[in-house]
N, C-alpha and C positions, 0 to 999 in steps of 0.2 A: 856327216858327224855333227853333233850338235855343235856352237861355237860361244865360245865366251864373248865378255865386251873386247875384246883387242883383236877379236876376228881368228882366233887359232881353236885347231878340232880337238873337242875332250872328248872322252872316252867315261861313259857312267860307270860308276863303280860303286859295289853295293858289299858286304859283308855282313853274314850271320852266323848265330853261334846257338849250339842246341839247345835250348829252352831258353833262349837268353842268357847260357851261361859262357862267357869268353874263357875260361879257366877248362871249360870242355872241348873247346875247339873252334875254329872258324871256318866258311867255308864263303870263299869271296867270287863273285861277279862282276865280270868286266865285259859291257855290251859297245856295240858299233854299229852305225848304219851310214847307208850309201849304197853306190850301184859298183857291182862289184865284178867285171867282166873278163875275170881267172880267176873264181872261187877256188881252184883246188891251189893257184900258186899262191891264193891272199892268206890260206887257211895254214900252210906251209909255211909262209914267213912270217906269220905272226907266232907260232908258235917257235922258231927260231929267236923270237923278241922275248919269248919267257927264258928267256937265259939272260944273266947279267954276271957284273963281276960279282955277285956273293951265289950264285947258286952253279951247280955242275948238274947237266942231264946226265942219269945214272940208267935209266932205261930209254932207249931210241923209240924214238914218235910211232904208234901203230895204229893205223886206222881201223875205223869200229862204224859199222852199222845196225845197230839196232832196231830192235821189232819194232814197226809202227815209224820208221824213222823219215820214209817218203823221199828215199835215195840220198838222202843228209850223210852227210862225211865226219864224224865227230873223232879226231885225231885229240891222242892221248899217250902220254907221254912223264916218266916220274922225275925228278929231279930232288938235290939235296940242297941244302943253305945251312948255313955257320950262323945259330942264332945266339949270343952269348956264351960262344963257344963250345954249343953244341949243333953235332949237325941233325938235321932235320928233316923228315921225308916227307915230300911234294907232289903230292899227283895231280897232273895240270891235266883238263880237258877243251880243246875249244873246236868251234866250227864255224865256215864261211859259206853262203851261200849267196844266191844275187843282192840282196840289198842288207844282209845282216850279219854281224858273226860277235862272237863272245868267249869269253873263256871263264871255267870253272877249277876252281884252286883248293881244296880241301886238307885242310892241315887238324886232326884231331888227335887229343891227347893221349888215346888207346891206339894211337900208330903213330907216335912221333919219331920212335925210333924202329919202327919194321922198319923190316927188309925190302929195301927197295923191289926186285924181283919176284915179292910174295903180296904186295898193291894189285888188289882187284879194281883191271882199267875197263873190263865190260861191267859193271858194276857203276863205276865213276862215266863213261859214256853214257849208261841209261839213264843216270841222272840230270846230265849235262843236256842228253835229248829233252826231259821232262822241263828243267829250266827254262830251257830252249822256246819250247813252246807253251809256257807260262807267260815268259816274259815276252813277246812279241805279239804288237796288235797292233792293228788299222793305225795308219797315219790318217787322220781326217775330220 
């Protein structure tokens, strides 16, 4: 993982919003690297870390394979948050594999308050693949 000057691992974090507009939604980026020799338990516990005290997982983590995914594990998973006292639907995507993993957060205005249970997670996977391998290139 990269590291600051005080020697501790950060995590890149990236956030966009469609045409540039934050009023239509956001959909955030959280990448990681290193060697990672239990991709399926890193992939698992990290997505156990997108729970805090403001958010409740409302749909249990279900793993997603995707066309073209090259055996990749993209676990997905909705969740709610209390944001000024409304709550809020979260569909989180992330994956681990040997030296990388990430997670995909898409909160947009025309589903702020779907139904958790009606969130397209093969949908949110294919995109999280597409991210996935946008954002990863050569160390060198």
């Amino acid at each position: 993982m990269p590291q600051n000057p005080h020697g501790q691992p950060q995590s890149p974090f990236a956030s966009y919003s469609p045409g540039g507009d934050q009023a239509k939604g956001t959909l955030t980026v959280t990448g990681f690297h290193g060697v990672f020799k239990d991709p399926d338990w890193t992939r698992k516990d990290m997505m156990k870390g997108a729970q805090d005290g403001n958010s409740e997982v409302v749909v249990a983590s279900k793993d997603f394979h995707p066309d073209r995914s090259g055996g990749i594990t993209i676990t997905c998973e909705v969740a709610t948050q209390r944001e000024r006292g409304v709550k809020v639907t979260v569909p989180i995507c992330g994956w681990v594999d040997d030296n990388t993993g990430g997670s995909v957060a898409e909160v947009m205005v025309a589903t702020l308050d779907q139904d958790p249970s009606d969130v397209d997670l093969d949908k949110l996977a294919a995109t999280t693949l597409r991210i996935r391998s946008e954002m990863r290139k050569p160390i060198g």
